[in-house]
C-alpha positions, -999 to +999 in steps of 0.1 A: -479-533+408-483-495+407-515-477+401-516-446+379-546-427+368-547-409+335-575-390+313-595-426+309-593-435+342-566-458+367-542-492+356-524-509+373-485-506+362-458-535+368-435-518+399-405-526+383-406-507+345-396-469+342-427-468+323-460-455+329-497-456+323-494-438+288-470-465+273-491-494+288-522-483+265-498-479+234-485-518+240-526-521+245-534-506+212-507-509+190-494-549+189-483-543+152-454-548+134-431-561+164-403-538+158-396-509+183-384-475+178-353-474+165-327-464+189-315-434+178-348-417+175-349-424+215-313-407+217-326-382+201-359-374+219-340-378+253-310-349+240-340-326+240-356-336+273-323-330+290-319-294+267-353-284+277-349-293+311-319-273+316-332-239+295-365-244+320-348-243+352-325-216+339-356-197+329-367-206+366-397-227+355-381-256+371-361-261+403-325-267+392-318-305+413-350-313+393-335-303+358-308-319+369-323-352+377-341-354+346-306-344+324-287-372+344-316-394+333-315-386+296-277-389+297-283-426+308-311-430+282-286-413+256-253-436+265-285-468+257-288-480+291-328-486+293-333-496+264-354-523+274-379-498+285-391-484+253-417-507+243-440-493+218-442-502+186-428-480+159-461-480+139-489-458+161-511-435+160-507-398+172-479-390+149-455-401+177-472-390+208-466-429+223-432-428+216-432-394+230-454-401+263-427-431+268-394-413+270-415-385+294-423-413+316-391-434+318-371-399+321-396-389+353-393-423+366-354-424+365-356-389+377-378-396+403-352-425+414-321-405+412-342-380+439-352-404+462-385-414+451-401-444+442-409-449+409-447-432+402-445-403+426-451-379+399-460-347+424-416-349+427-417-357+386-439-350+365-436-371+328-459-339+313-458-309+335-418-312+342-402-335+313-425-320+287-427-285+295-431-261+271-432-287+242-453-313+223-447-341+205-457-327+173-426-300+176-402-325+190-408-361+175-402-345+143-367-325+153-358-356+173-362-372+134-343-349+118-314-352+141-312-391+142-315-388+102-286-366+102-266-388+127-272-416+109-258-395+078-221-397+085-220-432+089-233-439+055-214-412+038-184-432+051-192-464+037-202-447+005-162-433+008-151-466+015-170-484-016-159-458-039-121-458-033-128-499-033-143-496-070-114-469-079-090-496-069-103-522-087-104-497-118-069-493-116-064-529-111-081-537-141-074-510-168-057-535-189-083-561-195-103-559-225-137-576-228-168-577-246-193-547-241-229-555-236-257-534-242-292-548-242-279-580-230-262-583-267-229-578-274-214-546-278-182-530-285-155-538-265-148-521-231-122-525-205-129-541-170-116-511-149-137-483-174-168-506-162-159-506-128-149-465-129-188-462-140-198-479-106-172-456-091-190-427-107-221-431-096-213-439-057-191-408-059-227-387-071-245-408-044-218-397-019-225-357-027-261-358-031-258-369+007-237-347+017-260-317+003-295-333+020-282-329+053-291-291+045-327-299+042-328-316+078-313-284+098-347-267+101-363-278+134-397-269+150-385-269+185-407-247+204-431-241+179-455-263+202-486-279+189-488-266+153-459-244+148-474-211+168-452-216+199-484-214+220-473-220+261-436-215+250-420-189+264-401-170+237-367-174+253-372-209+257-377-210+221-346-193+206-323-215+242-334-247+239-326-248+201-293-234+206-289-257+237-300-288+215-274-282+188-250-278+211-257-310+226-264-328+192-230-320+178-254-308+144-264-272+121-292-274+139-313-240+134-351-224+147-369-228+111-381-193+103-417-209+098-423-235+124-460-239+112-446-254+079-421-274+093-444-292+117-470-297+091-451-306+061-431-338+060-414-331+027-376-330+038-383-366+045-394-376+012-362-359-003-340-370+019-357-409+009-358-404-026-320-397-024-319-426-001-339-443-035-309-434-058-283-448-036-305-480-037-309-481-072-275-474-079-267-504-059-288-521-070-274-523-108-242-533-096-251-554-078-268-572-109-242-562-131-210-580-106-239-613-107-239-614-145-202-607-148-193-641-120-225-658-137-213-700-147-186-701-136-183-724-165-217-720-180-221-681-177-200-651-184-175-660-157-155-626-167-149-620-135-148-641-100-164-626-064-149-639-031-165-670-021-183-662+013-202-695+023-217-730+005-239-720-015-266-755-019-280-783+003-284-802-028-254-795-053-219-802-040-194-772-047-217-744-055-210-713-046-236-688-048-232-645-053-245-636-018-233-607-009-245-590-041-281-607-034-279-594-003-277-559-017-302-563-044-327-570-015-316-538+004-322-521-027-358-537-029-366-531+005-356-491+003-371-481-026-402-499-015-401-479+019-396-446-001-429-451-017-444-455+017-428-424+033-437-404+001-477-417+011-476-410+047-462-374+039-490-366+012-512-378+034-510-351+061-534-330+069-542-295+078-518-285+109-503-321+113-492-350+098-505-382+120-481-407+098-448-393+115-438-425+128-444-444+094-418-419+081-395-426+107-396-459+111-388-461+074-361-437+065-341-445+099-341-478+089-334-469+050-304-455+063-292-484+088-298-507+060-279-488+030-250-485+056-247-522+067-255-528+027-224-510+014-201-518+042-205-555+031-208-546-005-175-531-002-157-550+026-170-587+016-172-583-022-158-557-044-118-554-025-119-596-037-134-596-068-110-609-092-107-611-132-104-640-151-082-623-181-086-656-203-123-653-205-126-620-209-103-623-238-120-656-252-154-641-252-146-606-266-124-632-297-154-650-303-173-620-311-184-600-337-184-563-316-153-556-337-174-550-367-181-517-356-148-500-357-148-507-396-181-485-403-160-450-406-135-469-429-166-488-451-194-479-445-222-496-425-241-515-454-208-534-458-201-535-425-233-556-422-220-577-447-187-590-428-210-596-403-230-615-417-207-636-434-187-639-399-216-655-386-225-676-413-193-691-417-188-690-380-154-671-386-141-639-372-147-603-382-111-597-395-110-628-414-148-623-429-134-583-437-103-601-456-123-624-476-143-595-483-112-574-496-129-547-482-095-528-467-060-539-473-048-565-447-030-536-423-058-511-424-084-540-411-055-547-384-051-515-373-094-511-373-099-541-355-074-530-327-094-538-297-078-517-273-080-482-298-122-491-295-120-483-258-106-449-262-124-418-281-115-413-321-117-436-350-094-469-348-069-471-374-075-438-385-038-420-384-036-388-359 
């Protein structure tokens, strides 16, 4: 064991962690959820340690082999060895000062190694004088946030690629297969396959561009504005350096926001960038449903169309195969949009210069975004490239029902339109041979109505061009 001393008073610290006295209360006082900080917020934090550190000894506030033990420390942290070393929990209090006090202390530990120190000589390191000069945590938790939100970005804007050329594909492959429509659960008119699967494609592809346009939002960072956004014990060239130096590093449009104060005390971006995260989840979410309803039976449901078989799907019922990969996705959806509502509180719920509920936000939207990426990588990978159609169904169903009816309304009228549909169901026959009986068109002009395929384009069927 170690002894450290801080504001309360001295603890004992086990020798052999990088982590000190600050990150022993916050295990202390925050056994919460269980889950740690996600990974790439730690990156994150650590890129701007190591930027700060360099702009300070370049500025001569700190002796260069020192900036450079604490860079060659963060590169370490930033490549994920140590990872075992950040240990507090992702829900805290002090809008991220624990998570902030822990990277400080690993980083001057490790630097303090890399010196020649032991680990807790802090008058060669310092995890607050030296790694977290001229900052605080409530200018660079929340830049840290913005940059792991925008890394984690790309990665989800890829799968989102991937999923919409998967559904485009399958539209192609299934542009000539009629079925019924449904609307309201009730049969509708009829619809090809592919122009269902071109909707899903549709709405990825608006999924795929409102991401693309967030990242915007998330290029205004804080980064020297200090405690509230005022820049107090910041030197000014440290200020405009170390954000050039971080977005160097972070490989992102990172920019100095023009009013730090608002930046550090409004948590807004976040709820945008979740609610977008929302859409995405809802989107997936209804096709998700929609590819269950379509594989529902197989023999007892709509069994229009059949999804890849991933696993057995019943302890109790032999040969049951279950739609897992869409459930899967549905409770991704859930999840999300339950964790946008939760962001959306902790951001109205700042107050004054601050918002204490940063790490609320970030626990949620990084993990919104891991989620929705591992979500539509199976959706896409695991599902939709297998899902096949079965043509006879399809073509059985949309036979057996009555959604014709419609495309005889310009041609009739719909008072007797209602009648051949009534009498189609009360003599359980079809529409065209209910309209014959009814001699409400001559024989051709009810065939060339009732053409199916002509009800899936615009126009009126059997009406000549």
């Amino acid at each position: 064991m170690r002894i450290e001393k801080d504001l309360l008073g001295e603890r004992e610290v086990p020798a052999d962690v990088y982590y000190g006295i600050h990150t022993l209360r916050a295990l202390e006082n925050f056994p919460l959820s269980g889950y740690k900080v996600a990974a790439v917020l730690v990156k994150a934090i650590a890129l701007i340690k190591k930027s700060a550190a360099e702009v300070n000894a370049e500025l001569g506030y700190l002796p260069k082999e020192l900036a450079q033990a604490i860079g060659t420390a963060a590169n370490e942290i930033m490549d994920g060895k140590w990872q075992d070393q950040f240990v507090v929990d992702a829900l805290q209090g002090g809008a991220g000062t624990s998570t902030n006090m822990n990277v400080n202390e690993v980083l001057a530990n490790r630097a303090i190694e890399i010196l020649g120190g032991s680990r807790g000589d802090y008058q060669l390191v310092h995890p607050l004088n030296h790694v977290n000069m001229h900052q605080s945590t409530n200018d660079v938790y929340p830049t840290a946030l913005r940059i792991a939100a925008i890394w984690l970005l790309k990665p989800l804007s890829d799968e989102c690629a991937a999923l919409q050329q998967a559904l485009q594909d399958k539209e192609a492959d299934f542009a000539g297969i009629i079925k019924v429509g449904r609307t309201e659960m009730q049969d509708a008119v009829p619809i090809m396959l592919g122009q269902e699967f071109s909707a899903y494609a549709g709405a990825i592809a608006r999924d795929r561009w409102r991401l693309y346009k967030v990242e915007e939002r998330l290029r205004q960072a804080a980064l020297g504005g200090t405690a509230i956004g005022t820049g107090l014990n910041a030197d000014k060239k440290y200020i405009y350096m170390v954000n050039d130096r971080v977005r160097q590093y972070a490989g992102v449009g990172l920019a100095r926001a023009e009013n730090m104060i608002d930046v550090i005390q409004n948590a807004d971006v976040f709820v945008e960038v979740s609610g977008l995260l929302k859409a995405l989840a809802v989107n997936l979410g209804k096709i998700a449903h929609d590819l269950r309803l379509m594989s529902s039976g197989p023999r007892a449901g709509l069994g229009e169309i059949r999804l890849p078989e991933r696993q057995a799907g019943s302890s109790i019922m032999p040969g049951k195969v279950n739609p897992i990969i869409p459930e899967a996705v549905n409770q991704v959806a859930f999840h999300v949009m339950a964790s946008d509502m939760a962001i959306a509180m902790a951001a109205q719920s700042g107050q004054l210069e601050l918002n204490a509920f940063m790490p609320l936000i970030a626990h949620h939207l990084l993990e919104s975004l891991s989620l929705l990426t591992n979500a539509v990588k199976i959706l896409h990978e695991f599902c939709i490239r297998g899902v096949t159609a079965n043509c006879e169904q399809c073509t059985a169903l949309l036979n057996n029902s009555q959604v014709s009816v419609t495309a005889l309304v310009p041609h009739i009228g719909y008072d007797l339109a209602s009648q051949v549909a009534r009498k189609a169901m009360e003599e359980n026959t079809t529409v065209r041979e209910a309209a014959i009986r009814l001699a409400v068109l001559p024989e051709e002009k009810i065939d060339a109505a009732l053409d199916p395929r002509a009800m899936t384009h615009p126009g009126i069927a059997g009406k000549p061009k």
